[in-house]
Structure formats: C-alpha cells, structure tokens
N, C-alpha and C positions, 0 to 999 in steps of 0.2 A: 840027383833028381832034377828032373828039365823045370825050369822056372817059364812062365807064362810073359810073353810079353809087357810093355806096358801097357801099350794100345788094346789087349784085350782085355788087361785087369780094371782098364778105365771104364772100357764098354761095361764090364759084369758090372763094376761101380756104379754104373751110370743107372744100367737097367735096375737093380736093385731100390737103387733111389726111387727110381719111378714109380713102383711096387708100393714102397712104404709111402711116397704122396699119394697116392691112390687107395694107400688105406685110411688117411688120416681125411683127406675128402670124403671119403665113403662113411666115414665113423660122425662127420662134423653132421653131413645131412642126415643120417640116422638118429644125431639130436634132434634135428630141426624136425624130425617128424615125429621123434618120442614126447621132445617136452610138450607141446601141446597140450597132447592127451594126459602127461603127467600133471601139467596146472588147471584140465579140465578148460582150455578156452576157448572152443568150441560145443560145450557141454549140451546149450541151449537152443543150437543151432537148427532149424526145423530140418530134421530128418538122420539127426548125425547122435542122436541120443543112445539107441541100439549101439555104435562103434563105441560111445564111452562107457555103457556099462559093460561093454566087453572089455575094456580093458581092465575096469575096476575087478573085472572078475580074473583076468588075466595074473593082475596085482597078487590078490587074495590067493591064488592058486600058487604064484611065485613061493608068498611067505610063509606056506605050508607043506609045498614040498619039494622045494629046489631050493631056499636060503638057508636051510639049516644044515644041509650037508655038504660035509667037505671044508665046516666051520674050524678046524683045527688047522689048516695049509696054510700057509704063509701070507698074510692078505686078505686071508678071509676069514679071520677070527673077529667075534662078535663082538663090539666096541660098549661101552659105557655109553655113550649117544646109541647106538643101533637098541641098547635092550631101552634105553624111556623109549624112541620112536616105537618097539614093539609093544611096549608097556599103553601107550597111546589108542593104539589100534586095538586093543581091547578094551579097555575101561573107559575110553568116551562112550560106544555105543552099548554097551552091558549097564555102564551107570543109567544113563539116562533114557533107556528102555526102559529098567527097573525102575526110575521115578516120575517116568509117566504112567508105567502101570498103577504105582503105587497114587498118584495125585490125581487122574483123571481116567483110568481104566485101559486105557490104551493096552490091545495085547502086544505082549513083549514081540514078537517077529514083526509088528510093524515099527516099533521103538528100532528094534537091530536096522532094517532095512532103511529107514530114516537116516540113520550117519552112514549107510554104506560107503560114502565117497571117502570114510576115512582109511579105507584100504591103498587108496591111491600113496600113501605115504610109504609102502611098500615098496617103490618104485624111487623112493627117496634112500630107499636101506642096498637097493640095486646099484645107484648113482654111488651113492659112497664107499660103497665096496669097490667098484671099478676103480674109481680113482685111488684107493688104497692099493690097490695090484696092477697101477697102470697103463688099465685097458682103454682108458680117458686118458685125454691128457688137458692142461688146463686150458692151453691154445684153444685145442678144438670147442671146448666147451664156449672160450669166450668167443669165437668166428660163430658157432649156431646161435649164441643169444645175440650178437648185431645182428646177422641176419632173420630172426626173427622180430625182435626191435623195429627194424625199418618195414621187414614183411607185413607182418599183423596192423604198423600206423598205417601203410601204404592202403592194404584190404579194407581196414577199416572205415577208411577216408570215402576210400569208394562207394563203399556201402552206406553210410551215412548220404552219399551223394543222392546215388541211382535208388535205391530202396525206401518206401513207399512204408513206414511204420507199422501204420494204423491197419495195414494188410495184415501184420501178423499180431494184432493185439492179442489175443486168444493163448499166442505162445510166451507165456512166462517164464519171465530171467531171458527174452531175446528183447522184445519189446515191453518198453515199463511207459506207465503213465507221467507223462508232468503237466504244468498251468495250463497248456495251448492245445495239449491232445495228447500223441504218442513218440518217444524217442527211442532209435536200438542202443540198448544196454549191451554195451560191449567190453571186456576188460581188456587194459591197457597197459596192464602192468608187466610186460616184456618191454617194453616202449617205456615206461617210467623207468627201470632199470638204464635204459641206453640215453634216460637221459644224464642220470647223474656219471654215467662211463664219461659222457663227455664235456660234462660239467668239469668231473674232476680232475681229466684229460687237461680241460682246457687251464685250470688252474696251474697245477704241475709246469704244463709246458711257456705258459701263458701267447698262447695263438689265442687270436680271435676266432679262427675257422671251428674251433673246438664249442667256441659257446656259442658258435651260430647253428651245426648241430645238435646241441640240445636244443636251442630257442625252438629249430623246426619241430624235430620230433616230440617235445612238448605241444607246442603249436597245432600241431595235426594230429595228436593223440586227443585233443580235449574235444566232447561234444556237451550237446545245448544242456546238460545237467549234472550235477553229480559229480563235479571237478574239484569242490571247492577247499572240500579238507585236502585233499591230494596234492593239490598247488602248494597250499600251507605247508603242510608237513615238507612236501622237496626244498620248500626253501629253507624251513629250520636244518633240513640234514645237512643242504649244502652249507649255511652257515657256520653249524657245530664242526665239521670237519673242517673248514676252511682257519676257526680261530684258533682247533686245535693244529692246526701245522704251519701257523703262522704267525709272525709278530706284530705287534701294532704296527707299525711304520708301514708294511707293506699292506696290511686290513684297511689303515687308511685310502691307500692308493686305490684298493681294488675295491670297497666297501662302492663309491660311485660308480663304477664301470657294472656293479651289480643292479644300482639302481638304474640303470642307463638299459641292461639288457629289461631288466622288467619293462621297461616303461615301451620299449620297442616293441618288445612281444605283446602287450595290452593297447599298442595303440595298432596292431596288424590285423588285431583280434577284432577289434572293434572296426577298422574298414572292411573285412572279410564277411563279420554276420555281426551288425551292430545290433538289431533287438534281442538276439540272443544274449550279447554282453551287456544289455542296457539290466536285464530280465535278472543275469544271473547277478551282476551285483547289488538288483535290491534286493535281492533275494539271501544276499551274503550280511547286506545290515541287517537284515528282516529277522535271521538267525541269531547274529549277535544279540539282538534287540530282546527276540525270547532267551536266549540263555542267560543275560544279566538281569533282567526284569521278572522270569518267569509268568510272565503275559503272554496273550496268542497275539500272533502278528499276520501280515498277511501271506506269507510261507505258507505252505498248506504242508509240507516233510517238517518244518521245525515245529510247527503246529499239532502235527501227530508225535513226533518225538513226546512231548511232554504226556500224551495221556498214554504212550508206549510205556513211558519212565515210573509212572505210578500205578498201572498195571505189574512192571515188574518190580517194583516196592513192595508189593503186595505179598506176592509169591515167596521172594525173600527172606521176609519177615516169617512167612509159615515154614520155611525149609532153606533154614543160613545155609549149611553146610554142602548137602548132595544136590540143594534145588530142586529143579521141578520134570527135567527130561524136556525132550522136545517130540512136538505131536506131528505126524506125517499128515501131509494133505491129502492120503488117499484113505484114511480114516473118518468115519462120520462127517465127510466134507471137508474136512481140512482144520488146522490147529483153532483158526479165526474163530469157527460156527462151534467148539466147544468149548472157548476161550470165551465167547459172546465181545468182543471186539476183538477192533484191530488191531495183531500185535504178533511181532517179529524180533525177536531176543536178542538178534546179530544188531538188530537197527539202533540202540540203544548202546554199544561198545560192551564196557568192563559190565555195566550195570547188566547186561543181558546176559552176559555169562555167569554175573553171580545168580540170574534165575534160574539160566539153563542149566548148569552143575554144581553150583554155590560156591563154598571156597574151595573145596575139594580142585571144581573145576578150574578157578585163579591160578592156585597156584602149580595142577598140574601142568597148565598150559603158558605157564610165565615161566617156569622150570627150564624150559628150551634155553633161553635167554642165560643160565649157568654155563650152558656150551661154547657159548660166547665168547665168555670173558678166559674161560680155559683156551679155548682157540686164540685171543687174540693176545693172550701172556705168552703164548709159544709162536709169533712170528718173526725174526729175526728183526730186529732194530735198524731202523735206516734202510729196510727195503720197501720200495712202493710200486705198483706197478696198474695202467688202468684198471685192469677188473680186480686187482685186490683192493682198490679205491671203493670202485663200485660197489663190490660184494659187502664190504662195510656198509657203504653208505646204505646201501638199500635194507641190510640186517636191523641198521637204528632205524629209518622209516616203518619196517615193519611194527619195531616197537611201539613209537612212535603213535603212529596209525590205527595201530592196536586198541587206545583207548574209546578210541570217537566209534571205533567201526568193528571191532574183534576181530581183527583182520587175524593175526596169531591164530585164531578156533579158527575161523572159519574156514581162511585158505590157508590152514597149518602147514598143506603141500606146500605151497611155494617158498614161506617160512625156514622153512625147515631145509629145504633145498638148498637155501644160500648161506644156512649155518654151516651145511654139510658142505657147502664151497669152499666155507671159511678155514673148517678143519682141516680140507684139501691144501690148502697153500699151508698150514700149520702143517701139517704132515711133509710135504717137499721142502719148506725151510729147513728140518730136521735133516734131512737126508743130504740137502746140496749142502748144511753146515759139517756134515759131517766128513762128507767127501772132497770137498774141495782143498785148494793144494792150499799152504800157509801164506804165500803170498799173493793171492787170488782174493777174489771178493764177489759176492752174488751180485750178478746184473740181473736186470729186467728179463734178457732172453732167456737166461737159465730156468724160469720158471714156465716157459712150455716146451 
C-alpha cells in the first residue's frame, strides 16, 4: 500500500489542527455569550428582560426534556451534585409559594413565578455535564471567564461614565438609590473572579504584573456604593489561601507588599473620585458603628438593616422551620405594601433566609458547600494551577459572603457553577492520575 508523503501528512496535520482551534475559539465565545445570561448579568438592563426570561424558560424546557435522556451513556449519568441541584429547582419555589400562601395569602402561581430564576441552575446541570463528557474543556472555560472579567469591568466603567442614573430611576435592580441621588447597580462578579485569578497568579509566580492586574480590575470594577463587604471578603479569601500555602518566613515578606498594594489602590481611588471615597468610608465606620452599638447612625442601608433585622425576627419566631415564602412584587403592590414596611430578606444575609425558608431553607442551601469538601479531597496533591486557585478562591468568598448578603440563595447560579468547576478539575485529576505514565507527573498544561 502507497504510503502518503510527508509533506502531505504534515499539510493534513496541519489543516486538522486548524479545525480543532477553530473549534475550541468558537466553544470559548459560545461561553462568553452563554454565561452571562447563565449568571443573569444583564437581567435588569432596560430592554433585555424578555431575552432573560427566555432563557430561564429555555433552562426549564432543557431540564424537562432533553437532560433526562440518554442519562445512562457514559458522561451523562446523573451525579449526586446534579440530583440536590435538581432537588433545588424544586423545593425553593414550591416551599416558599406554599408559605406565602399559607402566611400572607399570596396565590401559589405568583409564589412559583417569584423564584422562577431558579431554573437558571439548569444551565449549571448543562455546564457539568459537558465537562464530564468533554464537550468543555477547562482552558476554554478559563479564556471566556478573563475575557469576560475585563469585558463586563471595561462596559461597565463606561457606563458608570457616559450614563446619566437618575434617567432610569423607575428601572429597578439597573439603577438603586444612595445619599446623593441615583447609582447603576451593576454586578461585578466576573471581574471579582479575575481578581483573585490574579491575585493568586500573582502570588504562585510572585510577578508584580499579576497584582497590578488585580489592583486594576478591582479598581475599575468598584462603583460609588455597595463595595464594601466585597472588598472585605476578597481580602480575607486572599489571606486564608495565602496562609494556607505558605509559611511564616515568606507571610512575613509578603504580608507588607499586601499592605503596600492596598494602600496604592486606596490612595488611586481616592485621586480618581475623592468624595465618593470620602462618602464611602464614613459610611463603612457608620456601619461598624450600628453593628456593635446597635444604634442608628448616619448610614441610611445600616440604618434600615436594623429594622429589616427585626421585621425578620419576627417572622422567624412565628415559622422557625419552613419560614415565611417570599411575596412577588406584582402582587397587591409588591411584598413592602403587604409587609407594611420596608423589607427585603436577601438584605439581611443568613437572617433572611431563616425568614425566607427557615432552617429547612439554611441548611438546604449550605448543603452545596458538602460538594466541596468532596471535590477538594479528590484533587491531586501538589497540583495548582491559576483557575483552580481562583475557582477555590472564589467557592470560600461565596461562602463567605454568603453570611452578610445570601449570596449562596440568591445567586445559587453562580454558586453553584464554580462548585461544578471544582468537581471539574476533581474529575480530570482522576483521569490524568490514572493515565499517566509512572514516571510522569501532572503539569499545569495537562489540565486543559
């Protein structure tokens, strides 16, 4: 049999290569345009609400008639993670329809319609399945989240710039009130993610270019409100991982270089928009001030916090267990006017979820966090890699974060996502431990 040149076998090689980069570009942008709509972050965007309830509905159509078949193939059998994420997308919105019917009359189809966005998690049971058969891989995954990271700071920079607030006051969850008038409320958390990528990039390698990228995209992710636990929380993440992968001798060296980057980024901050930073740090003692005193101060958010806090004491107290449901706002006016104050259950952290579904709700929604610790007992010892850094880091921030803001309930999507990342590198450590040769060892590259 005639054997093929080299020169041609190299061109077919060649052309083939081309093919499969062409696919893995095409797969990386096809994130860049899915997660979005998966973490809902332009949900509130005036005119793009129709595209996200399409999707939600899109989701909900997925997990009822195309994820359950074909559950037996290789890859696509249904996980112990996959059934709580299913288990989720049921009994958030069935509990707490039934205990607003039951506590305030609310009919059950506006209770369901109310959590609808928990179908979006669907979309999380999508993500993990592909990377369980492949059809991802973790490269692409970590190229669409920088490029979103820088994307979303860069958009949203601008938008803060050129865009005019107080125009879309009317549109709630785009523009929120604060002291001075109106700011866009935008989430940030692709951009929080890419900071600590290179936070912990920077640590590992110890370049400085690494922690000047976070500085920025922290830097240009914060706007005039609403930053202040988030700051917090990134720096205990970055702390807890840094003291667990390192020894005093070198904490010491790096412990000032930490205080050196803060101090840079807050004094950038402060020549960039100084009454904003004058504004937000009273406003950060003004907090402390009510939380250890339980006195009103002149915060007007830590100020509401408190009668938020004993409104849901209240509830509590009447219904420990299943709590109270949460009321839609296209119901008799919205939750407030049947509520007879102001009051928002997410605004409150853990305390709001013990109203919204009591412990039931705690600890089905802390329950995620078991995934965890299974995922991070099955990662190969002495392997690190940036986004398996990040994907950590950001899983304890969730936690974390979780307490001040319910961040776990509320954006369970995104949550949830980066457990499912987690179990991703657990699942490929398995496979590259298994196949590799004896004298071999996982590098960084093997993992995309």
């Amino acid at each position: 049999m005639p054997t093929q040149p080299n020169s041609e076998r190299s061109a077919i090689s060649a052309e083939l290569e081309g093919r499969d980069r062409d696919v893995r570009v095409k797969r990386v942008y096809l994130l860049v345009l899915l997660l979005p709509l998966a973490f809902h972050t332009f949900m509130y965007f005036p005119g793009f609400s129709p595209i996200q309830e399409g999707w939600n509905l899109l989701c909900l159509l997925y997990l009822v008639f195309v994820y359950p078949w074909g559950s037996a193939k290789p890859g696509k059998s249904i996980t112990t993670f996959d059934w709580y994420m299913i288990a989720l997308i049921f009994l958030d919105p069935v509990v707490s329809a039934v205990n607003a019917w039951r506590e305030f009359g609310q009919p059950i189809m506006y209770g369901l319609l109310t959590e609808r966005r928990i179908a979006l998690i669907a979309g999380v049971l999508f993500f993990a399945r592909a990377l369980r058969m492949r059809s991802i891989t973790l490269r692409e995954v970590e190229r669409a989240l920088l490029i979103l990271a820088w994307g979303t700071m860069i958009l949203f920079r601008i938008m803060r710039t050129v865009i005019d607030p107080s125009k879309y006051a009317d549109n709630v969850g785009f523009a929120a009130t604060v002291a001075d008038g109106f700011e866009l409320s935008l989430p940030v958390f692709f951009a929080l993610f890419g900071v600590l990528y290179y936070a912990f990039r920077g640590f590992r390698t110890g370049r400085g270019r690494d922690y000047m990228l976070a500085l920025l995209l922290l830097g240009g992710s914060l706007s005039g409100f609403g930053w202040r636990t988030e700051v917090l929380t990134l720096l205990l993440t970055f702390f807890f991982f840094v003291c667990r992968w390192t020894n005093w001798r070198r904490l010491l060296v790096l412990l000032p270089q930490m205080l050196l980057g803060l101090a840079l980024l807050v004094w950038l901050l402060f020549a960039t928009m100084p009454e904003t930073m004058t504004e937000q740090f009273g406003r950060l003692q003004d907090a402390f001030t009510v939380v250890l005193t339980g006195e009103s101060g002149e915060d007007v958010s830590a100020n509401a916090r408190i009668g938020e806090t004993l409104f849901a004491l209240e509830g509590i107290e009447k219904h420990p267990i299943l709590g109270n449901g949460n009321l839609s706002n296209h119901w008799q006016g919205g939750g407030q006017l049947e509520q007879g104050v102001y009051f928002y259950w997410m605004d409150v952290g853990t305390i709001g979820v013990l109203y919204f579904l009591g412990i039931f709700g705690v600890i089905l929604y802390a329950s995620q966090y078991w995934f965890v610790l299974g995922a991070v007992k099955k990662l190969p010892p002495g392997v690190h890699t940036p986004l398996m850094d990040a994907t950590k880091g950001f899983v304890f921030f969730s936690a974390v974060f979780s307490v001040t803001s319910a961040f776990c309930v509320v954006e369970a999507v995104i949550a949830l996502f980066f457990i499912a990342l987690l179990r991703g590198f657990a699942n490929e450590g398995r496979f590259f431990e298994s196949t590799r040769c004896a004298a071999g060892s996982i590098q960084s590259e093997s993992w995309y």
